[in-house]
KENUPA-880810 format. One record per residue (C-alpha): residue in one letter; x, y, z. Coordinates in steps of 0.25 Angstrom, whole numbers, always signed. Layout:
R  residuo      x      y      z
R        A      X      Y      Z
...
This chain:
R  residuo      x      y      z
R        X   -122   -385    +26
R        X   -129   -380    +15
R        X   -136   -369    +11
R        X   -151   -374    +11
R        X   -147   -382    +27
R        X   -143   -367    +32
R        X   -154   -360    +26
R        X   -163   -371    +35
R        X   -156   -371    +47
R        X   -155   -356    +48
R        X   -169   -355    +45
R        X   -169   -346    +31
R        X   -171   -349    +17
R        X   -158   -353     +7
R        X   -162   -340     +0
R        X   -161   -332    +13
R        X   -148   -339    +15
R        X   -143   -336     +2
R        X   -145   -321     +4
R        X   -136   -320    +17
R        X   -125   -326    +10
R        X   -127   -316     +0
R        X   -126   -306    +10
R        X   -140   -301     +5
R        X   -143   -288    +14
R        X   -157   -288    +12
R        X   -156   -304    +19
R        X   -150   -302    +31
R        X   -153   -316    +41
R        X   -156   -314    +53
R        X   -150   -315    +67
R        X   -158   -329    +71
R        X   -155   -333    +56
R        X   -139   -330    +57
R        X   -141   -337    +69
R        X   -145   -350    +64
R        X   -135   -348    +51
R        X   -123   -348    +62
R        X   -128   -360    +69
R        X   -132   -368    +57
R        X   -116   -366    +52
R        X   -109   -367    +65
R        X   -104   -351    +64
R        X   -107   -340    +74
R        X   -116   -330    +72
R        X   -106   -318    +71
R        X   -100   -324    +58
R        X   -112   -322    +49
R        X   -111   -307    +57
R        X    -97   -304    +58
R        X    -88   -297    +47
R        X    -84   -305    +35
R        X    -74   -315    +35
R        X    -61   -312    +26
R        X    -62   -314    +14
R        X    -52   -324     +9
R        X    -47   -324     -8
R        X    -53   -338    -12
R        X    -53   -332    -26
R        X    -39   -334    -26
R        X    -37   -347    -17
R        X    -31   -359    -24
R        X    -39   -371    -22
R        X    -34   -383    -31
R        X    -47   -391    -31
R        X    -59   -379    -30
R        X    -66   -384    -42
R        X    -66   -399    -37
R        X    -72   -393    -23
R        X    -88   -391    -18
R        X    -93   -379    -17
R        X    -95   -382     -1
R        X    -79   -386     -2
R        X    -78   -373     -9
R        X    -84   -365     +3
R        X    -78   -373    +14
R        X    -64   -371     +8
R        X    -68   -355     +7
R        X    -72   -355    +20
R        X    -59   -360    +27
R        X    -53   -349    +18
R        X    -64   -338    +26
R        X    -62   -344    +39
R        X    -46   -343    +38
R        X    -46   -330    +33
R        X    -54   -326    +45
R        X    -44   -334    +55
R        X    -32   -328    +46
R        X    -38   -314    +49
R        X    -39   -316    +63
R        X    -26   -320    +66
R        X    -18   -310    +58
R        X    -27   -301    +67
R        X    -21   -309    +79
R        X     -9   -313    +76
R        X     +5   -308    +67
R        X     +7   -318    +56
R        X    +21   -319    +48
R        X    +19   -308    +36
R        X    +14   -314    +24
R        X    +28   -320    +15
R        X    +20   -328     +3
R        X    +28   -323    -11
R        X    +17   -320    -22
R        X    +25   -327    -34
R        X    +18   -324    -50
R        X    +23   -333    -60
R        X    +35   -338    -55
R        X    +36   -353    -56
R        X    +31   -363    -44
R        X    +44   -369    -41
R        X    +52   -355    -43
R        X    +40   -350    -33
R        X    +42   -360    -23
R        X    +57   -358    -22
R        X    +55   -343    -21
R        X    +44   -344     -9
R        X    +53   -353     -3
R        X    +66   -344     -3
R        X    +59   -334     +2
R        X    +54   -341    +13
R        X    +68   -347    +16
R        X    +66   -361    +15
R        X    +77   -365     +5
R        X    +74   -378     +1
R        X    +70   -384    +15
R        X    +57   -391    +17
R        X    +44   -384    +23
R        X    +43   -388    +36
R        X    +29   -384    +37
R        X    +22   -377    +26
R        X    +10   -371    +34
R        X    +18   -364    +43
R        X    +27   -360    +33
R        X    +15   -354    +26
R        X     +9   -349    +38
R        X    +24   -341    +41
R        X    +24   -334    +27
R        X     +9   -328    +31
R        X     +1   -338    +23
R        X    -12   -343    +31
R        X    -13   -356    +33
R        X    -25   -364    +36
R        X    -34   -378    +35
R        X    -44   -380    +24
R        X    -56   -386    +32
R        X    -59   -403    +31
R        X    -71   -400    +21
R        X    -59   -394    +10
R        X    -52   -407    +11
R        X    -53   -408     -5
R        X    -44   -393     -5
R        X    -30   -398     -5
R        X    -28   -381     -1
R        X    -28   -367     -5
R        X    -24   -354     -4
R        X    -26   -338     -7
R        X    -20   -325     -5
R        X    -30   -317     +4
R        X    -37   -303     +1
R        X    -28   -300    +12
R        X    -14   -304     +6
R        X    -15   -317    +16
R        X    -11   -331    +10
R        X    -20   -341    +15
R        X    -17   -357    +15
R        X    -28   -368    +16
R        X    -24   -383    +18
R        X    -30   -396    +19
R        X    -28   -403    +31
R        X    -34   -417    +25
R        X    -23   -418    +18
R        X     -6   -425    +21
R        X     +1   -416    +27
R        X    +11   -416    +13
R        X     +0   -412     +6
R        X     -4   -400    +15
R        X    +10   -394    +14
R        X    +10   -396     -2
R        X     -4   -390     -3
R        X     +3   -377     +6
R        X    +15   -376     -3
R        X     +3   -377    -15
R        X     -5   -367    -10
R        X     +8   -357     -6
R        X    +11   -359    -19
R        X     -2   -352    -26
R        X     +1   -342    -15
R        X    +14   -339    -22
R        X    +10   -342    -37
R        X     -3   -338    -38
R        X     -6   -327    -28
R        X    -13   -317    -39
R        X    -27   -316    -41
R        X    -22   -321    -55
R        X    -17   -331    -52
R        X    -16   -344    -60
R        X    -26   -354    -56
R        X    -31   -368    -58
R        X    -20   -379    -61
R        X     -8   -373    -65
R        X     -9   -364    -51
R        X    -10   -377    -45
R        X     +2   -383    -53
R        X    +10   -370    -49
R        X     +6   -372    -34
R        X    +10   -387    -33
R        X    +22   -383    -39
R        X    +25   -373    -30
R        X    +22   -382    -19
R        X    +30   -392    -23
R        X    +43   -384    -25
R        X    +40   -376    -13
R        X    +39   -388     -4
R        X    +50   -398    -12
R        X    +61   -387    -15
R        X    +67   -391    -27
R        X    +81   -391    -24
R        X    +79   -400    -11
R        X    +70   -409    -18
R        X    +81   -411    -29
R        X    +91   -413    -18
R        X    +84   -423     -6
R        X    +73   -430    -16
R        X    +76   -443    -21
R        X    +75   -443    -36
R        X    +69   -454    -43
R        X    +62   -458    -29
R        X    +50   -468    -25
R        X    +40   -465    -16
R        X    +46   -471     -5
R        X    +56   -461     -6
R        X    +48   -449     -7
R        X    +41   -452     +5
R        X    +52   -451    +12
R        X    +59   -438     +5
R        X    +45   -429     +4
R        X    +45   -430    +20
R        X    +57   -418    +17
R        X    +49   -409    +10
R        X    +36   -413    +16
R        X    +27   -416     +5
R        X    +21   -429     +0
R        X    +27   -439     -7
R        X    +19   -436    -21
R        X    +22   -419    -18
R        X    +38   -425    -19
R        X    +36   -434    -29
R        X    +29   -421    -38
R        X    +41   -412    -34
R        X    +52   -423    -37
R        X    +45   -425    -52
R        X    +43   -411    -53
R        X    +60   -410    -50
R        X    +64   -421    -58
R        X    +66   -431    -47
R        X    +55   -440    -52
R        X    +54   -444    -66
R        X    +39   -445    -71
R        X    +38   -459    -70
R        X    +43   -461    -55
R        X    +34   -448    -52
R        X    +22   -455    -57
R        X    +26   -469    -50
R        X    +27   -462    -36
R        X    +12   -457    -38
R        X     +6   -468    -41
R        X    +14   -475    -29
R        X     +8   -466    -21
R        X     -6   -465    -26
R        X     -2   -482    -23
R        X     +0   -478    -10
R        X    -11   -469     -7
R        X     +0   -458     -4
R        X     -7   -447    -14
R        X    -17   -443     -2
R        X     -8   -450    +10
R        X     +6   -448    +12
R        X    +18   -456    +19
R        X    +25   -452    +28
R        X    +17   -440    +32
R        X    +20   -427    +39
R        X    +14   -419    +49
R        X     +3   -410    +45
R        X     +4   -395    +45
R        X     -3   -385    +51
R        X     -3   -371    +53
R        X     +6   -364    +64
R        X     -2   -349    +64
R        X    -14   -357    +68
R        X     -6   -365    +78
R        X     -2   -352    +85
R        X    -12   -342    +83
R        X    -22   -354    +90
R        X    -11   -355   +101
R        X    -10   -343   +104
R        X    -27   -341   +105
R        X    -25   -353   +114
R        X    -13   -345   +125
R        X    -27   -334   +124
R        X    -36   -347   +127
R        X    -43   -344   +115
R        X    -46   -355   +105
R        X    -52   -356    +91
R        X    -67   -353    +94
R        X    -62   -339   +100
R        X    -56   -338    +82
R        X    -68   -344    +78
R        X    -76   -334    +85
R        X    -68   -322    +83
R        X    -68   -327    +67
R        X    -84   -330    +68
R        X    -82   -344    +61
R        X    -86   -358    +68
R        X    -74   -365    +75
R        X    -76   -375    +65
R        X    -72   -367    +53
R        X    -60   -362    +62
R        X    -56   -375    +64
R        X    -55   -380    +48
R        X    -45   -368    +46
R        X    -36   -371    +56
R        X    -28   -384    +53
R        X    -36   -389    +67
R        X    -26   -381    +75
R        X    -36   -374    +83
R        X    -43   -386    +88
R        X    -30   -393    +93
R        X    -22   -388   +106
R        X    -10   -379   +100
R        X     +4   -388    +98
R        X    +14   -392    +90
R        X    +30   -386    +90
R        X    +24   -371    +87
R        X    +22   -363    +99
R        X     +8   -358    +99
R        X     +8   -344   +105
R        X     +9   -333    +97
R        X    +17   -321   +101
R        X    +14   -308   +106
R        X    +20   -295   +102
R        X    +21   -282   +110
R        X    +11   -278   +101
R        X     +2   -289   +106
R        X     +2   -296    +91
R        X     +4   -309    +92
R        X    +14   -315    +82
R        X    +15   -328    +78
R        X    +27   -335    +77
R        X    +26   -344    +63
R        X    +37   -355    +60
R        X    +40   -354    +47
R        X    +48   -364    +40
């Protein structure tokens, strides 16, 4: 909605407007006026009266295509990160999460960043399983971008609060979401400062990262086929569980490719339409604090528009952050229920990988 269609339906001048926004003291609306501004925008009331919302570090986020972005897309993707950070807030209030375990990394090289992230985790050179819950077990927050971002691959920040936050897109192959997750890890790792490098070569360092962290070199080099076709690496990148060009990347970058196979194995899959499909696809991945943390408001029969009032944001915006989980019955091979200390906190269990 714009700014001229709210000012109409709430029945004030744009100029008026602009000076709520501003928080102009000597411009207060009044009660009927708040009244219509919550109904025209589909929020409650209390929102425009209640405390302020955390505020997340979007200074510091890493979006890869902010300057190709509308300003609206700008505000929508900024507004999932406020509406996260709310829900984040809430259930650290409600809930023990695993400990925050995400290593700050300055100047050390990707692949050498990658190999140190995942020996301190323990994962050897074993393929993740599942990158979100992976995340989510290492105290990283992980949430949805909402459908109107679909041109923001993801991003990701450290927060005021020494929380990092993950956003990713949903539209896109499941492959993809799990490269974009590793991406984004990676500028948590690399470039955690608030000088941290930025534009491409912070981009170039967190594909790198990504890559390396997901396709271990030493088990690439030993289980990927050198010299392979595309045939071929649509059945080995079911291993690692990346797409077919995220293998065909790793394996140039490790020598198993030569320069022109690599480039022959792209334009077979731009051929194909495989640079925005992929083959042989996997299962997508979603988030199992959200899983639990909604299972376990649903053993209280309580249910997402008991957060969204308790936050003082519309369902609607609850549900874009959400991966969708709140809108469909609790399932799937994770138990639901969180459980209960003697100290009534209730802890939830996370599989981490």
């Amino acid at each position: 909605m714009t700014k001229r269609a709210l000012a109409e339906a709430a029945g004030v001048s744009t100029r008026s407007l602009s000076a709520y926004e501003s928080d102009n003291a000597d411009q207060e609306p009044s009660s009927e006026t708040v009244r219509r501004l919550a109904e025209a925008l589909g929020f409650p009331e209390s929102y425009f009266t209640g405390p302020d919302l955390p505020e997340p570090r979007l200074a510091a986020a890493s979006f890869r295509a902010l300057s190709t972005l509308t300003a609206r897309q700008q505000k929508q993707a900024f507004a999932s990160a406020w509406y996260a950070s709310s829900l984040a807030t809430w259930i650290d209030d409600q809930f023990v999460l695993p400990s925050i375990d995400v290593p700050k990394l300055t100047g050390v090289d990707p692949e050498t960043a990658a190999e140190a992230v995942r020996q301190e985790w323990g994962l050897g050179q074993r393929p993740v399983s599942n990158m979100i819950h992976l995340l989510e077990a290492h105290g990283t927050r992980v949430f949805s971008l909402a459908d109107e971002c679909a041109e923001i691959d993801a991003y990701s920040f450290w927060n005021s609060d020494g929380l990092p936050y993950v956003f990713l897109n949903t539209l896109k192959t499941a492959e993809r979401s799990r490269m974009d997750a590793a991406h984004e890890l990676g500028h948590l790792v690399l470039h955690w400062g608030h000088d941290r490098p930025r534009g491409r070569a912070a981009e170039t360092e967190a594909k790198r990262f990504g890559s390396a962290f997901l396709m271990p070199r030493g088990s690439v080099l030993a289980e990927a086929r050198a010299g392979a076709r595309l045939s071929h690496l649509i059945q080995d990148k079911r291993r690692w569980g990346v797409s077919a060009a995220a293998l065909a990347y790793r394996m140039h970058d490790l020598g198993l490719l030569s320069d022109w196979q690599y480039r022959s194995v792209y334009i077979e899959l731009s051929e194909q339409g495989f640079r925005k499909t992929e083959p042989n696809g996997m299962q997508r991945e979603s988030s199992q604090v959200l899983l639990k943390v909604f299972g376990s408001l649903a053993d209280e029969q309580l249910g997402r528009t008991h957060v969204a009032e308790t936050l003082q944001i519309p369902v609607a915006e609850l549900d874009k952050v959400v991966f969708g989980l709140a809108l469909t019955p609790v399932g799937g091979d994770i138990p639901p229920r969180a459980a209960t200390s003697k100290s009534g906190e209730r802890h939830l269990r996370l599989v981490g990988d």
